[in-house]
N, C-alpha and C positions, 0 to 999 in steps of 0.2 A: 821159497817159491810163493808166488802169489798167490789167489785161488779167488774166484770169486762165486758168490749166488744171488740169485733174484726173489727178492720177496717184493709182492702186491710192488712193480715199479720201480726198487730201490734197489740199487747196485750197492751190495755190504763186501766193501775189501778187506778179507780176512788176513791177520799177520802183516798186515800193511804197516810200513818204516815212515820214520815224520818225513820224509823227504815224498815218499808215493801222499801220503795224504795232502801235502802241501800243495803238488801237483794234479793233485785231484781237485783239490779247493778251484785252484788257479781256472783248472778247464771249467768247474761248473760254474762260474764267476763271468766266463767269457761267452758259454754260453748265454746265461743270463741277461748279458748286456746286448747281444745279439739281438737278442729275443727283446727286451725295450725299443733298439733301434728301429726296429720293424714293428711294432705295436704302436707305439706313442705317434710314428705320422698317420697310420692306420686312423688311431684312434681323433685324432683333430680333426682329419677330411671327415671321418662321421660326425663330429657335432654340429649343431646349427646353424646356422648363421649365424654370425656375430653380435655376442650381446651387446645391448647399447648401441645399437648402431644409430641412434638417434641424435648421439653425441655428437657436436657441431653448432657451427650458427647455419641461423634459418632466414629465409625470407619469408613473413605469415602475411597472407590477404582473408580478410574478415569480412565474410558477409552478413552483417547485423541481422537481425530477425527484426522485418520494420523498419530498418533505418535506408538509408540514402544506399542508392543502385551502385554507385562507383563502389570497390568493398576499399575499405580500412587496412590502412598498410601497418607492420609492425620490424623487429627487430627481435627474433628469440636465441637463448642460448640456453641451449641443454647442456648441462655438463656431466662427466663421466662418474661424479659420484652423485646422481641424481637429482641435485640444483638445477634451478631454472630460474630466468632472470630478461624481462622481453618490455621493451619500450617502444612506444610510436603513437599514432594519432587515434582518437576517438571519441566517435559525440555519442551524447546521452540521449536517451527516450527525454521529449520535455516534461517537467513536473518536479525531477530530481534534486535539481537546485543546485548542478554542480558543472563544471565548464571545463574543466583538467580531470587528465588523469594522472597517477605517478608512474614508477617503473613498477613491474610486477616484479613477484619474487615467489618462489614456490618450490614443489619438489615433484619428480616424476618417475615412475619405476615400468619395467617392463612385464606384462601377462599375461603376453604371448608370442609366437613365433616372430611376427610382428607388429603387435599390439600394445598399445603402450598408453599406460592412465597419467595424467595431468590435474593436477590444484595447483594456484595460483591466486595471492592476492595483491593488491593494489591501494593505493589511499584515494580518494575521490577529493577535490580542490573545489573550492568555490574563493574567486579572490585573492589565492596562495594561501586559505586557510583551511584543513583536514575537518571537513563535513560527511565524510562516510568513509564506507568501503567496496572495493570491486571483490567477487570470490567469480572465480571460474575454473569448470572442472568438466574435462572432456577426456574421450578415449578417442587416439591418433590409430589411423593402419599405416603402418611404410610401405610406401611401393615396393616391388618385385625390385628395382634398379637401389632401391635407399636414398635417392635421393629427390624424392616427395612425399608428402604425408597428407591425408585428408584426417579430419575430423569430425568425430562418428559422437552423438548426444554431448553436444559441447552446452552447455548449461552458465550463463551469466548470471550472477545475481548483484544486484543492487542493495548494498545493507547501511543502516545508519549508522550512528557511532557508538550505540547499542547492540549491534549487530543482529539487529533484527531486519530480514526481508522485507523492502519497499518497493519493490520491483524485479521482472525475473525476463531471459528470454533468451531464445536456440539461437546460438549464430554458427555459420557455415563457415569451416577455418579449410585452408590449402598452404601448407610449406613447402618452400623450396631451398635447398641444400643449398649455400652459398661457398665459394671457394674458401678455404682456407690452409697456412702451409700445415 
């Protein structure tokens, strides 16, 4: 005969044969996985939105601080392990001494719901010959939809090949999520 008692939650089967424990195991195992099944979707619908959702190419317009009205068109790519990497056109404050830019390269992480910091450097050209550096370092908000992003204290600097600041200034950045499969 069986017999059981309850201590603080615990079912103890007394005189229990390897065949009842066996099948004791088996139910509380199924339970168990029961209990995952209905936890684990539970628990993803509560987490956040999707980290990295930054991750993608972008279309970026750049509104220079002081430069020409039209903004500066680019070419970004966030990548999923926080690489960055964005090419396109842009002129310099006069003074600089440099007439290209190169491709940037950088890293980005996210630190906030949708808040997300950027560094980035570049080589500066004069000639096809490396006369300084670009550094630029901003914090992006994603839209509500994810797929645009404004640019909140986006910071340029102008550095020689010292890496000392020659020049510095706010530009107004806007990305837009471009398809991809």
């Amino acid at each position: 005969m069986i017999k059981e008692r309850v201590e603080n939650r615990t079912t103890v089967v007394l005189n229990a044969t390897p065949l009842h424990h066996v099948s004791m195991t088996r139910k509380n195992g199924l339970i168990g996985l029961a209990f995952l099944c209905v936890t684990i979707p539970i628990m993803l619908l509560a987490q956040p939105a999707e980290k990295k959702a930054l991750v993608g190419v972008w279309e970026v317009k750049i509104s220079a601080g002081g430069g020409p009205p039209q903004p500066l068109l680019s070419i970004a790519s966030f990548g999923g392990d926080g690489s960055f990497t964005t090419t396109g056109n842009t002129k310099f404050p006069q003074g600089l001494g440099s007439d290209e830019r190169g491709p940037g390269y950088g890293r980005w992480a996210q630190t906030g719901d949708r808040e997300f910091k950027l560094t980035f450097y570049a080589v500066l050209l004069k000639d096809g010959e490396v006369n300084g550096y670009l550094r630029v370092r901003s914090t992006m908000i994603l839209s509500g939809s994810g797929n645009e992003f404004t640019g909140h204290e986006c910071q340029v600097e102008f550095l020689d090949t010292d890496w000392k600041v020659v020049d510095s200034e706010n530009d107004e950045v806007k990305g837009t999520r471009l398809e991809t499969p």
